[in-house]
C-alpha positions in Angstrom: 173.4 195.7 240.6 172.0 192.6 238.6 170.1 193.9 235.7 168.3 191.5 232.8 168.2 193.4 229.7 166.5 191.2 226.8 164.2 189.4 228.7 165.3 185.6 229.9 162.2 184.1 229.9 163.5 181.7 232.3 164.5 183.6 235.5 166.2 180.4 237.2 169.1 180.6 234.3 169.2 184.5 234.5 170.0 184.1 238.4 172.3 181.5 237.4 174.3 183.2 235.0 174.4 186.3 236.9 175.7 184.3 240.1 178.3 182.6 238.3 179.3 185.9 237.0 179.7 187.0 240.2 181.6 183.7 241.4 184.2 184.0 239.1 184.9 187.8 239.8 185.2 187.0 243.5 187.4 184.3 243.3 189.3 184.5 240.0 189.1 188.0 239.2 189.7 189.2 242.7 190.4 185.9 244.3 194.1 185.5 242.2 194.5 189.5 241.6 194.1 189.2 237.8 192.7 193.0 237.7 194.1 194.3 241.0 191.4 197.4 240.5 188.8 195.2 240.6 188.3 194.5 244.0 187.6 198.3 245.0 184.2 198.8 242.3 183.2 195.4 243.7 183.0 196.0 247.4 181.9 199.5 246.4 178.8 197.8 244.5 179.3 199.9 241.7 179.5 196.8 239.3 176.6 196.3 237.1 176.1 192.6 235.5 174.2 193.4 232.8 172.7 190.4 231.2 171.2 190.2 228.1 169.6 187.4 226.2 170.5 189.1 222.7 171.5 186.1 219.7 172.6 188.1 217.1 175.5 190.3 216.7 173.0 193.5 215.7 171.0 192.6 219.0 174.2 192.8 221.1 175.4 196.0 219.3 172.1 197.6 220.3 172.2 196.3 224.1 176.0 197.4 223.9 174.8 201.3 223.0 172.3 201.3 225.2 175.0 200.4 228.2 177.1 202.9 227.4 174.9 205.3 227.1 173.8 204.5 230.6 177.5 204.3 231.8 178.0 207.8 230.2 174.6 209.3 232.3 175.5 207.6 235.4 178.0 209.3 238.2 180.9 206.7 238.9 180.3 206.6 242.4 177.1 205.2 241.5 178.0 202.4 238.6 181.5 202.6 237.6 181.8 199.4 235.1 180.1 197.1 233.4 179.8 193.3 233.2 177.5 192.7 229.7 176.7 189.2 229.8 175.7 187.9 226.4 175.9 183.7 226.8 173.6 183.2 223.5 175.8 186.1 220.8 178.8 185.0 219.9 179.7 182.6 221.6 182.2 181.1 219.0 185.6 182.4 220.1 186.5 183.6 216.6 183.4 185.1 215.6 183.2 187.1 219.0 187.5 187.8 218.0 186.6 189.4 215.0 183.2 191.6 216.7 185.6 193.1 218.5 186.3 195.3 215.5 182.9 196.7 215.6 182.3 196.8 219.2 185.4 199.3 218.9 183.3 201.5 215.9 180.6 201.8 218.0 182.5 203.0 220.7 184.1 205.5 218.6 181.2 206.5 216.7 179.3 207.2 219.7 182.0 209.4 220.5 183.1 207.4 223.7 186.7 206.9 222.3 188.8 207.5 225.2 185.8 207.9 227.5 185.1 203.9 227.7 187.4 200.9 227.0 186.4 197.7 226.5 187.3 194.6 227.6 187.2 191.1 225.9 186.4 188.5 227.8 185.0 184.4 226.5 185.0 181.2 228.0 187.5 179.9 224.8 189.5 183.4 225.0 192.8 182.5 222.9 195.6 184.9 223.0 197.4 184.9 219.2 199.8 182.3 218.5 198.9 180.4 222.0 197.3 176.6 222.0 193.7 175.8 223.3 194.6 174.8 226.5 197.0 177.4 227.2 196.7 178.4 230.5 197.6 181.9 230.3 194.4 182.2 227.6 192.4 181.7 231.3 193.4 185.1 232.4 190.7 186.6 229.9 188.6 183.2 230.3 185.0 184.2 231.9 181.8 182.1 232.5 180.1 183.4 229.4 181.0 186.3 226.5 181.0 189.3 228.2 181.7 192.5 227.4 183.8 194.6 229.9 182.8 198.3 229.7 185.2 200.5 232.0 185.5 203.6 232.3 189.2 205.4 231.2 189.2 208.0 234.2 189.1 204.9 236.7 191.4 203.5 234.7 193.9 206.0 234.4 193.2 206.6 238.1 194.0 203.2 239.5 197.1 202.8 237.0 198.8 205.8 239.0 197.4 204.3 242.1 199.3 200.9 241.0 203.1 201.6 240.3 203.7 198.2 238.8 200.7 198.3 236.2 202.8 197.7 233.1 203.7 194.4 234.7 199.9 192.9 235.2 199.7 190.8 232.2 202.9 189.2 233.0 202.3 188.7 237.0 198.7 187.5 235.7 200.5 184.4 233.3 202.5 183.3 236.4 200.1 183.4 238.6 198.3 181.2 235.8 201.4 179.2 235.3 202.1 178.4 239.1 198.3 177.2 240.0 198.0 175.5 236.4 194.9 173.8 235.3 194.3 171.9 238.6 194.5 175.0 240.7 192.2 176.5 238.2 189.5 173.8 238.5 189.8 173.8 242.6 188.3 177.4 242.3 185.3 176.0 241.4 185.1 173.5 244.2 184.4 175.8 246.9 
């Protein structure tokens, strides 16, 4: 369920960005089993990409309540995560690092603190003490800065459904590791 929030005014790039979204949920996402509970909200349709055109940190945090409000209001069978797509706010990896800190305020001032994670996601995404190019850093690498809103019932739900779920982030740097930079570049070629 494609939504523009702040309006693009050109539609072309919106469909764009919202397709390569898409794209790289399908086949990295799903396509290497980075988030094996993703594949089940996406056939389901109850993904929303959210897009926003927001360039400022206090823009972002607006569109940001406003999606979680909406998550809160809406039954999961209808929308059960969120994609918030912000290519123009923060797209410096560092700046976007240290939003994180009030992304989770809002959260918890809203009083959505253990109702709704969220997810970091960035096209630099660095883990601490790793290097640039780091391969592994591509398991949180998406398209554009997005914001990842899930819900922790889901969550909580698909980690009993998943008896190895302790062991993701490690299965997910070897599956990085054995396709390497190459494999992750032929992903893109399809």
């Amino acid at each position: 369920m494609p939504q523009v929030l702040t309006p693009y005014t050109d539609s072309v790039a919106a469909g764009k960005i919202i397709a390569n979204t898409e794209c790289w949920l399908e086949r990295a996402v799903i396509g290497l089993n980075l988030c094996p509970f993703a594949k089940s909200v996406f056939v389901k349709k109850q993904v929303r990409y959210a897009l926003t055109a927001a360039s400022t940190a206090d823009e972002l945090l607006a569109e940001l309540e406003n999606e979680l409000n909406l998550l809160a209001s809406t039954e999961p069978a209808e929308l059960d995560t969120t994609l918030l797509i912000h290519p123009q706010a923060m797209t410096d990896f560092l700046d976007y690092h240290f939003f994180l800190a009030e992304v989770d305020a809002m959260n918890r001032n809203l009083g959505f603190d253990g109702v709704f994670q969220i997810a970091s996601l960035h096209p630099q995404y660095e883990f601490s003490g790793s290097e640039p190019d780091d391969i592994a850093n591509f398991t949180n690498r998406s398209p554009y800065p997005t914001l990842h809103l899930l819900r922790e019932s889901s969550i909580d739900r698909a980690v009993a459904a998943f008896p190895d779920a302790a062991n993701i982030f490690e299965r997910n740097i070897e599956t990085m590791e054995r396709i390497g930079h190459e494999g992750w570049k032929k992903l893109w070629l399809v």
